[in-house]
N, C-alpha and C positions, 0 to 999 in steps of 0.2 A: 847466813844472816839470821839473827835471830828470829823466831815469830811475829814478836811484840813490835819490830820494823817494817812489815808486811804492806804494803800499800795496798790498798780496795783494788781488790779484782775488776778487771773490766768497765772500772772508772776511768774517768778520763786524768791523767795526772794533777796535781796543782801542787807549788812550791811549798806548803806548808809538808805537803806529803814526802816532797822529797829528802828535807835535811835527816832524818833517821839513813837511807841510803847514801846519801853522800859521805855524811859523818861515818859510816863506817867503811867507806872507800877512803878516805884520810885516813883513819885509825889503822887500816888494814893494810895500808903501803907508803907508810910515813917517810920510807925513804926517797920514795919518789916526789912528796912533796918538799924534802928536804931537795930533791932536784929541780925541780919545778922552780923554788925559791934560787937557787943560784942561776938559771936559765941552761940545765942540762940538756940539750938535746933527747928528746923523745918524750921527756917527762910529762907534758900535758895529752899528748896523744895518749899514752898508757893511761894515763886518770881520766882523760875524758871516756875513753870506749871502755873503761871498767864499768866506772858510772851510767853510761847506757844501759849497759849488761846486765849491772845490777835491779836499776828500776825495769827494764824490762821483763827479766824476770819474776819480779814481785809483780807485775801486773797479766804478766802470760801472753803477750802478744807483744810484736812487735811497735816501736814507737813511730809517731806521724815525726815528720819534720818539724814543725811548731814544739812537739814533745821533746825532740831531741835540743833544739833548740835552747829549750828554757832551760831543760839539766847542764846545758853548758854554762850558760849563765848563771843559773846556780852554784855551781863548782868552781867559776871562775870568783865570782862573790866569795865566797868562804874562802879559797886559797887568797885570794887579796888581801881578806883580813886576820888571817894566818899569820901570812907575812909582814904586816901590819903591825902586827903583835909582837913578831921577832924581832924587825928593826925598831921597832917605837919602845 
């Protein structure tokens, strides 16, 4: 992931901070959300625990429950309106 995507070390998350990592968990496995959108088996496990992985990493420590939480929500918001955008 780029630099300039880096979330504040040792902050506590908030969703403004995450869509740079989400957006490039989409970008980086577009065909999983091209599964995701048909209801392929696996495909939101694979994009959710990317997306952990990812913020977690930008931050260096592991996520709270509450933290994990909200990236899901997050990811699931954007794939929503993803798809949103495909059907509409």
């Amino acid at each position: 992931m780029p630099e300039g995507d880096a979330l504040p070390e040792g902050d506590a998350l908030k969703v403004d901070d995450l869509d740079p990592v989400l957006t490039g968990v989409i970008r980086d496995h577009r065909d999983k959300v091209v599964g995701w959108i048909s209801d392929e088996p696996g495909c939101w496990g694979f994009l959710a625990g990317q997306a952990v992985t990812g913020c977690r990493k930008q931050v260096g420590r592991s996520l709270s429950d509450q933290e994990r939480q909200m990236v899901w929500s997050r990811l699931w918001w954007l794939l929503e309106n993803i798809k949103r955008g495909v059907a509409g």
